[in-house]
C-alpha positions in Angstrom: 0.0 0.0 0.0 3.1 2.4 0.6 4.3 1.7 -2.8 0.8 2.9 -4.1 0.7 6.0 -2.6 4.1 7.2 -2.7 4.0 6.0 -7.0 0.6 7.7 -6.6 2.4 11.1 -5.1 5.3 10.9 -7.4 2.9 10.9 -10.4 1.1 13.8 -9.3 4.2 15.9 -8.8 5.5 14.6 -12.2 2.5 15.3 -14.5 2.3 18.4 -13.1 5.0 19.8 -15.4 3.7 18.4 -18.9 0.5 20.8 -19.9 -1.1 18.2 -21.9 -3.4 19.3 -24.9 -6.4 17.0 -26.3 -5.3 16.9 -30.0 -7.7 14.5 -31.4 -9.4 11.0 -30.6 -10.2 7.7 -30.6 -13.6 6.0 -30.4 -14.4 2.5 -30.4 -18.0 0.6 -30.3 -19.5 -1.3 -28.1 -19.1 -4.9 -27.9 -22.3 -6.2 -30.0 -21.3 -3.2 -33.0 -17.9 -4.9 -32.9 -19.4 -8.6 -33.1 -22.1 -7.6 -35.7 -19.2 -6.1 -37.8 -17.3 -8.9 -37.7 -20.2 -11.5 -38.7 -21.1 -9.6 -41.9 -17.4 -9.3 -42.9 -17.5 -13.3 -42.2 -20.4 -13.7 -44.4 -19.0 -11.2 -47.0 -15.5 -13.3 -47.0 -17.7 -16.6 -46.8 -15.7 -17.7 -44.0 -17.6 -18.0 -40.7 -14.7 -19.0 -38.8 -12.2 -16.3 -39.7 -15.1 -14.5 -38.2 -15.8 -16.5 -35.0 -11.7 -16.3 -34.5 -11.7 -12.1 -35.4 -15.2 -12.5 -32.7 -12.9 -14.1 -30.2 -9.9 -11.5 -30.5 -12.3 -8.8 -29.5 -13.9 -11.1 -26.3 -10.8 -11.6 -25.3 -9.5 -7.9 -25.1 -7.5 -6.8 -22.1 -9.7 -3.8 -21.7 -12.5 -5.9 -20.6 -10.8 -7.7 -18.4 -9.1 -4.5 -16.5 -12.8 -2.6 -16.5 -15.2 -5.5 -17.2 -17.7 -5.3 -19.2 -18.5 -2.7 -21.4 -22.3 -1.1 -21.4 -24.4 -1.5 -24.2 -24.7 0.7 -27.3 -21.5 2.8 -25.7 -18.0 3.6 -27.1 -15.5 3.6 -25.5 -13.2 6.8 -26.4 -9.0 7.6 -26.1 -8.5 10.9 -25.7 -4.8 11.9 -27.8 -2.7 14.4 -26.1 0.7 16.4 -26.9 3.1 18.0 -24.6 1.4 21.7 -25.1 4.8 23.7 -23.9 6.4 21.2 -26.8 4.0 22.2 -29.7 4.3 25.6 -28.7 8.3 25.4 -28.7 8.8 22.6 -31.4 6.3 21.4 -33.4 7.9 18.6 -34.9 9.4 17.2 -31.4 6.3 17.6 -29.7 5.2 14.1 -31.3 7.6 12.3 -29.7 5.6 13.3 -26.6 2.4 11.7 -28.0 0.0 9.9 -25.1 -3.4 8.7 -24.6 -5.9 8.3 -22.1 -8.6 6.2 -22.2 -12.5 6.7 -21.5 -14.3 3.3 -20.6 -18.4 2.8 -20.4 -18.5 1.0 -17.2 -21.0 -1.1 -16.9 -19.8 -2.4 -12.9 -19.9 0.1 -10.0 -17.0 2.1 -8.7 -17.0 -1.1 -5.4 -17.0 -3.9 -7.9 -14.1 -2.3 -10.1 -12.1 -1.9 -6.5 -12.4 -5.6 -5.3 -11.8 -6.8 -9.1 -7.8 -5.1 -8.4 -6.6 -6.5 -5.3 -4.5 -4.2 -3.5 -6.2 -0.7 -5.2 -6.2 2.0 -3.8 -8.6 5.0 -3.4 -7.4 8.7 -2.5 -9.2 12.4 -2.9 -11.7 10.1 -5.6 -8.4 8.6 -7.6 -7.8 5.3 -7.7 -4.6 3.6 -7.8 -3.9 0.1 -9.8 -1.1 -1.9 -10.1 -1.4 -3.2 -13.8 -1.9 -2.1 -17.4 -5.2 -2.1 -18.8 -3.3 -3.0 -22.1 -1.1 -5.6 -20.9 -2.5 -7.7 -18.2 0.7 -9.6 -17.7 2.3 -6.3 -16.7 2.1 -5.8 -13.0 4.9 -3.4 -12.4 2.7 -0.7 -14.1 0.8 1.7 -11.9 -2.5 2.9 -13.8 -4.5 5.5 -12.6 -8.9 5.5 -12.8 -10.7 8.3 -12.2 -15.0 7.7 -11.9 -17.0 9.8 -13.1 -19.8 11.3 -10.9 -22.6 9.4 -12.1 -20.6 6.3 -12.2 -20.9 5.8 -15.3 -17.5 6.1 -16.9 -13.7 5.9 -15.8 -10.6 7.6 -16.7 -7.3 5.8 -16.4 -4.1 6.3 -17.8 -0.6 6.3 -16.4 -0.2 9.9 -15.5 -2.9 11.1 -12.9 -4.1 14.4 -15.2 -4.5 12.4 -18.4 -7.3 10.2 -16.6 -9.2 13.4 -15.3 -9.0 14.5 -19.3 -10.2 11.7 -20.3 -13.5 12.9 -18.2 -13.5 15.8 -20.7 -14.5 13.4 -23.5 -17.8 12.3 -22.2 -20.0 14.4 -24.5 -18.8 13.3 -27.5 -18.4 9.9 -26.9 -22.4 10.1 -25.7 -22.6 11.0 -29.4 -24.5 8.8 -31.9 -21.2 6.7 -33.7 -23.5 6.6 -37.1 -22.8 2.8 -37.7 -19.0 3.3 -37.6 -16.8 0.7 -35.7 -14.4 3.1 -35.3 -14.1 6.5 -35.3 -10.7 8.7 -35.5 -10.5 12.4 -34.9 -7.6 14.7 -35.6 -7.8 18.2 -34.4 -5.6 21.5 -36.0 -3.1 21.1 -33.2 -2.0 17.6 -34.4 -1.8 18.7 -37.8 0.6 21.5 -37.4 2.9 19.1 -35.0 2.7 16.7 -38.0 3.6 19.1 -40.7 6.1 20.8 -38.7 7.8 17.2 -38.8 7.3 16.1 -42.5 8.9 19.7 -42.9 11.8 18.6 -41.8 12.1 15.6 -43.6 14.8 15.1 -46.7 12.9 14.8 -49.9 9.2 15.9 -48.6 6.4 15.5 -50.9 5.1 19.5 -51.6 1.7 18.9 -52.3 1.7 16.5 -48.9 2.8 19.6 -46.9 0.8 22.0 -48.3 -2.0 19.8 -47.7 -0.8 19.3 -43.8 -0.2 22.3 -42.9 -3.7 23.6 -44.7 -5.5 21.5 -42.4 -7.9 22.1 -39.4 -10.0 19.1 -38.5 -10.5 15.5 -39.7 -13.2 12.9 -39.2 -12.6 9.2 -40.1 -14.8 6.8 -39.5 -15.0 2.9 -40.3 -18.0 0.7 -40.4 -19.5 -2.4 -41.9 -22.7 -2.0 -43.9 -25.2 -4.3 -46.0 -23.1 -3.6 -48.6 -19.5 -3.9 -47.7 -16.8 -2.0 -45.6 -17.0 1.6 -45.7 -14.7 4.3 -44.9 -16.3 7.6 -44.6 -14.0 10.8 -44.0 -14.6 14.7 -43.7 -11.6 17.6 -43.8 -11.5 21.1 -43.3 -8.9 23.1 -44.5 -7.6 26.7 -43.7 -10.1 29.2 -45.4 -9.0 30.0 -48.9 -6.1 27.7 -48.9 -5.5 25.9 -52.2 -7.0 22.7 -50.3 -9.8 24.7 -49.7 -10.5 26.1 -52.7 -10.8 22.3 -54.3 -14.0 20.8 -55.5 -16.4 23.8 -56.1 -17.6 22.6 -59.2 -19.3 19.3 -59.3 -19.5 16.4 -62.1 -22.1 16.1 -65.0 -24.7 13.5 -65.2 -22.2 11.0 -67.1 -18.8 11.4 -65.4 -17.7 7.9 -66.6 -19.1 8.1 -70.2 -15.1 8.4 -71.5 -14.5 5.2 -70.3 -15.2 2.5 -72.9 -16.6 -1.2 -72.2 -13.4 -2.5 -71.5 -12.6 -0.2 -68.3 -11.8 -1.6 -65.4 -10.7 0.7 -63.2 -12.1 4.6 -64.0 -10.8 8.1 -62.6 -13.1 11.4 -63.2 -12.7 14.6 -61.7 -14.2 17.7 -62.5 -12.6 21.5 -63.1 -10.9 22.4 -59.8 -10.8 19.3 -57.8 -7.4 20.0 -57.2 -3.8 19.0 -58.7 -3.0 15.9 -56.0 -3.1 12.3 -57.7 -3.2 13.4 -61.1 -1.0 11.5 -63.7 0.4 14.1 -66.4 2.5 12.9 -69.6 5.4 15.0 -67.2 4.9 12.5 -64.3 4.3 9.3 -66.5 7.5 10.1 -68.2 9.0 10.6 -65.4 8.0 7.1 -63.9 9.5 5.5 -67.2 12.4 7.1 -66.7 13.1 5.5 -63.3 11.9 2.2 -64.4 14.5 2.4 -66.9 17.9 3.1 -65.1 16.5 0.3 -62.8 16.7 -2.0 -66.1 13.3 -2.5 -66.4 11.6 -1.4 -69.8 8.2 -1.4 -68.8 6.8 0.1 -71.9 7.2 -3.6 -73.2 3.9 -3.9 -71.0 2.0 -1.3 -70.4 1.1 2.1 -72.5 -0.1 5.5 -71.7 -2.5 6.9 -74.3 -4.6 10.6 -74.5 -7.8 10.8 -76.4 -10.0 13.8 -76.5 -11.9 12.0 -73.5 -8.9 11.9 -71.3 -6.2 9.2 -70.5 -6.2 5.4 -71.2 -3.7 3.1 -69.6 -3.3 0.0 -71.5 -1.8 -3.3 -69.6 -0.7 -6.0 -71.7 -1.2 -8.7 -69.3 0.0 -11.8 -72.1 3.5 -10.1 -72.4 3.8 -9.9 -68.5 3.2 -13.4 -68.4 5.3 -14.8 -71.2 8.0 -12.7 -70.3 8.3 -14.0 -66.5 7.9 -17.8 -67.8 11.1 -17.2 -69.8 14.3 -18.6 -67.9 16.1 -17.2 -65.2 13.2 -14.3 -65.4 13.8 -13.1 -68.3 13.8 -8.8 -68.5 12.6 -9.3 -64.5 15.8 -10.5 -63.3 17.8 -7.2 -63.9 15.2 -5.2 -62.4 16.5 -3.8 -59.2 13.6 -3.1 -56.9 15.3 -1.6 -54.0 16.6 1.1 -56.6 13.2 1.8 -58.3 11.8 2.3 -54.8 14.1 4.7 -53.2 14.3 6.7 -56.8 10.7 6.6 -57.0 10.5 8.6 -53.9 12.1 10.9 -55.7 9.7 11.7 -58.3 8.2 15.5 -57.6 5.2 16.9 -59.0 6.1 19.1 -62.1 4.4 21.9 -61.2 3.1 22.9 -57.5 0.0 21.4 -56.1 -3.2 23.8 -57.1 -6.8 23.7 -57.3 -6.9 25.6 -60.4 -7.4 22.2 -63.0 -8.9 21.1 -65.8 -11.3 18.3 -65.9 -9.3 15.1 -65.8 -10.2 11.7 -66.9 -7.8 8.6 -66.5 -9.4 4.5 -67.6 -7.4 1.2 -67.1 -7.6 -1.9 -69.2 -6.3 -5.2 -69.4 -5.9 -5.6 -72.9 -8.0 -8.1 -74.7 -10.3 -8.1 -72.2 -14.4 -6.6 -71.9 -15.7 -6.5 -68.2 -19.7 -7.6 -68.2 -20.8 -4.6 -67.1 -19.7 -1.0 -68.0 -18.0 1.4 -64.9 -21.0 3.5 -65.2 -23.1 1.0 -64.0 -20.9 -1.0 -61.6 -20.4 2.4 -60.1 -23.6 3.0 -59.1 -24.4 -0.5 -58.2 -21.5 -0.3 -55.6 -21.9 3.4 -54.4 -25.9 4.0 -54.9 -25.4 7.0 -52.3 -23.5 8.8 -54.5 -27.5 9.3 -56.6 -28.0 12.2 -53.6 -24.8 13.6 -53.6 -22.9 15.8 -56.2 -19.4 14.9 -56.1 -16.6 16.5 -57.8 -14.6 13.4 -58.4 -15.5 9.8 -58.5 -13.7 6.8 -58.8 -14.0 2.3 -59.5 -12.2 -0.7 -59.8 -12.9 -3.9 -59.6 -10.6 -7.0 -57.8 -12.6 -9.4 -59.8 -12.1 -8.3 -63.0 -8.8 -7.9 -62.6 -8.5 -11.5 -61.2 -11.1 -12.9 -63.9 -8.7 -11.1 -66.5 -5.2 -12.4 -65.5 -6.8 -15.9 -64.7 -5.9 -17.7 -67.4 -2.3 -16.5 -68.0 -1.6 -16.5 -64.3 -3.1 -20.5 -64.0 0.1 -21.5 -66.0 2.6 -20.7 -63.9 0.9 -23.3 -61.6 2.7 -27.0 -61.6 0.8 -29.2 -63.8 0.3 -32.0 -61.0 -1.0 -29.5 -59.3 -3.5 -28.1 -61.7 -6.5 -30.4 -61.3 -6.7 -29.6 -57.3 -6.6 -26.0 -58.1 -8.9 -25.7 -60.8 -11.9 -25.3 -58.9 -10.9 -23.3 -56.9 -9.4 -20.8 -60.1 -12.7 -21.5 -62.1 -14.6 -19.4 -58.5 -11.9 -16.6 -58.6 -12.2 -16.2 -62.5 -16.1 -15.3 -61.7 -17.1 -11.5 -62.3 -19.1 -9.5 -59.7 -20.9 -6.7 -60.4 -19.8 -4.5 -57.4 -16.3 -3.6 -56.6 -14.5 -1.0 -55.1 -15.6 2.7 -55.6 -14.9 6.6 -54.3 -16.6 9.7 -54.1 -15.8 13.0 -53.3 -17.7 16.1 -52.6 -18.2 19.5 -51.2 -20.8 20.2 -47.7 -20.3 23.9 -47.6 -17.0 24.3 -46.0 -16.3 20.5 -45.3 -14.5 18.0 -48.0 -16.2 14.8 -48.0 -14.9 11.2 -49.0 -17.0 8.3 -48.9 -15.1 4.7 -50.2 -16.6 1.3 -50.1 -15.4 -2.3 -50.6 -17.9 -4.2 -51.8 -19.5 -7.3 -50.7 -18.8 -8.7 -53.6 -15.4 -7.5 -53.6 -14.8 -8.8 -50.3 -15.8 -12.4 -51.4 -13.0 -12.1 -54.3 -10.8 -11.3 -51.7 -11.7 -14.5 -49.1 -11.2 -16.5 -52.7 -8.3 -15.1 -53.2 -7.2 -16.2 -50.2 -8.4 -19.5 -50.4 -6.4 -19.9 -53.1 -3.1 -19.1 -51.7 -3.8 -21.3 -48.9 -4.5 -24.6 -50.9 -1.9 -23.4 -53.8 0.7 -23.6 -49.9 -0.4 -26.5 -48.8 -0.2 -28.3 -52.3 3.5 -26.8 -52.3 4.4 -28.0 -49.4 2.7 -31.8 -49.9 4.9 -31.6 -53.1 8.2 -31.0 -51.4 7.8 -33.3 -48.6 6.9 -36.5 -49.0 5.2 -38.3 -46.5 7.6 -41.3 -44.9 6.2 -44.5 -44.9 8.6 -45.7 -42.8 7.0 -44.3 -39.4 3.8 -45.5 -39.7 3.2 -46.7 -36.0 4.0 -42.2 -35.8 
């Protein structure tokens, strides 16, 4: 008991000298969000007991057993903090002071949490644990809980003011979570501390900083829906920044009409969504280039083209194959990959990031190939929201087309004694879905707004996939090592 109080009065005089400032959060569902989350991902993946195990993970988390359980239809919430003397004096170094707190829904009373730590301590309304609520086989670690006055929620973190914070964050983690599983928050404060330190890097990205160092807020939130895995995001940016200026005009009615039937991945933006992403002739050539001196001519394989509808990136999937089937891997085995990717982060924008643009239009296609369905439609299939909406730039691809395209060149690189077990299994990944994966972006008055979905669908391409790889290892392994009859009473 000693020991507790005097760690309990060293903390006190220690966290006294760190002014610590709430720079964004971290809010996390309750328990039956999590499991319901997880169950449609299962049945998405069509594999019920990579969900039951992903169900298990989150049953047996450490926070439940440090708290108990969890109430119903409440998050739970960490609170993010920086060193507030540090951002004020360095920026950049005032990451490295980077902490959390963490606010838990209680479901057990203030008495029940006290005899489930033997040995805690209560002092001026503080209580004193020996433990981490992260670790549980940490007991050298002195954690500090602070109730709130209802009873309803605790504070705890390992410096005594960062628990009564954590109190601060009630309000908005009483807030409605919109479906999200997960919800991340990111105030101006953080943003300047994270720019300040990309600053400072060697070889930073421009239109990356300008974009930090722009911003004043972001919202990310990920949830599950009937349709598939959605990531849902909202940014505000220093009034008439460059950042801010983006995305003022929307689309037309037919944003992927310059696509073609044969499309399977589509980019369209409208006038001034905004220089970031965009591939030029400059930076394409550019790319090329640094394939190049890394002795790999990849113009043997794919081509940029511009039409009057935009640009049209052709991939020549037969000459991939047939040249990685020649021996010793044929113009592969010069290519030095550790070279094209520290060059590559080399590569600078040609001119400086701006809203100021043109409409842009960039399509992707496998050549040879026709999807079943054109972008336009998949699109909408995937992303029906986006009907309400008027974004400024929209994007889609699709896993399965891709997979259903390369199929039949990629199947011969597969062993032929091997071929008849995996041919099932290839004749299910080579099947089209409608859905796949698609983007929006748009303007709410002063807020940018990005909504991106995985599909179902896409999702089920993805559990085949892996499938795949798992009986395409297995079969590998069976094939190297021979079972020996010899042991057979083993």
């Amino acid at each position: 008991m000693k020991k507790l109080l005097s760690a309990f009065v060293v903390a006190v005089s220690l966290s006294a000298l760190a002014a610590w400032e709430r720079v964004g959060s971290l809010q996390v569902a309750d328990m039956s969000t999590q499991g319901a989350a997880v169950a449609k991902v299962g049945s998405f993946i069509g594999n019920p007991l990579a969900a039951a195990g992903m169900a298990a993970a989150i049953a047996d988390n450490s926070l439940i057993k440090f708290f108990g359980p969890m109430r119903e239809k409440t998050p739970m919430s960490f609170a993010i903090f920086l060193d507030g003397d540090k951002i004020s004096a360095s920026p950049a170094e005032s990451l490295d002071s980077l902490e959390f707190a963490v606010l838990y829904p209680v479901a057990a009373t203030k008495d029940e949490f006290l005899k489930r730590h033997e040995g805690a301590a209560e002092t001026n309304g503080v209580i004193v644990v020996k433990g981490d609520p992260f670790d549980e086989d940490d007991s050298d670690s002195t954690t500090y809980v602070v109730f709130s006055d209802d009873g309803k929620w605790a504070g705890a973190s390992d410096k005594l003011d960062q628990a009564k914070l954590a109190l601060g964050e009630i309000a908005a983690a009483s807030k409605s979570m919109d479906g999200d599983v997960a919800r991340l928050r990111v105030d101006e404060k953080a943003f300047k501390a994270i720019a300040s330190a990309v600053k400072s890097a060697k070889d930073v990205n421009p239109d990356l900083l300008a974009s930090l160092e722009s911003a004043t807020s972001l919202s990310l939130g990920l949830r599950v829906s009937d349709l598939g895995i959605d990531v849902r995001m909202a940014m505000r940016f220093a009034k008439d920044s460059e950042n801010d200026k983006c995305g003022l005009k929307p689309l037309g009615q037919t944003p992927f009409a310059f696509a073609g039937k044969d499309a399977i991945y589509a980019d369209a933006q409208a006038e001034g969504a905004g220089s970031a992403g965009q591939l030029t002739e400059e930076s394409w050539a550019q790319i090329i280039s640094v394939f190049k001196k890394n002795g790999l001519d990849v113009l043997k394989f794919v081509s940029l083209g511009k039409t009057e509808k935009g640009l049209r990136l052709v991939f020549d999937v037969a000459a991939i194959c047939k040249a990685a089937k020649e021996p010793d891997g044929g113009p592969f085995a010069k290519f030095d990959v550790d070279g094209f990717a520290k060059a590559a982060q080399e590569i600078k924008p040609a001119k400086k990031f701006t809203a100021d643009t043109p409409a842009y239009a960039l399509a992707a296609v496998v050549k040879g190939f026709v999807p079943q369905w054109p972008v336009a439609e998949r699109f909408a299939a995937t992303l029906p929201e986006a009907a309400s909406k008027k974004p400024y730039a929209v994007s889609f691809f699709s896993i399965s087309s891709i997979v259903k395209a390369t199929a039949a060149e990629s199947a011969a690189f597969i062993p032929e004694e091997q071929r008849a077990v995996m041919k099932p299994v290839l004749d299910q990944l080579a099947v089209e879905t409608k859905c796949g994966c698609a983007t929006m972006f748009w303007r709410q008055g002063d807020v940018q707004r990005v909504f991106f979905r995985i599909s179902a669908d896409e999702c089920r391409s993805f559990g085949s996939l892996f499938t795949a790889a798992m009986m395409f290892g297995m079969e590998g392994d069976s094939a190297d090592e021979p079972c020996d009859d010899d042991d057979d009473e083993d």
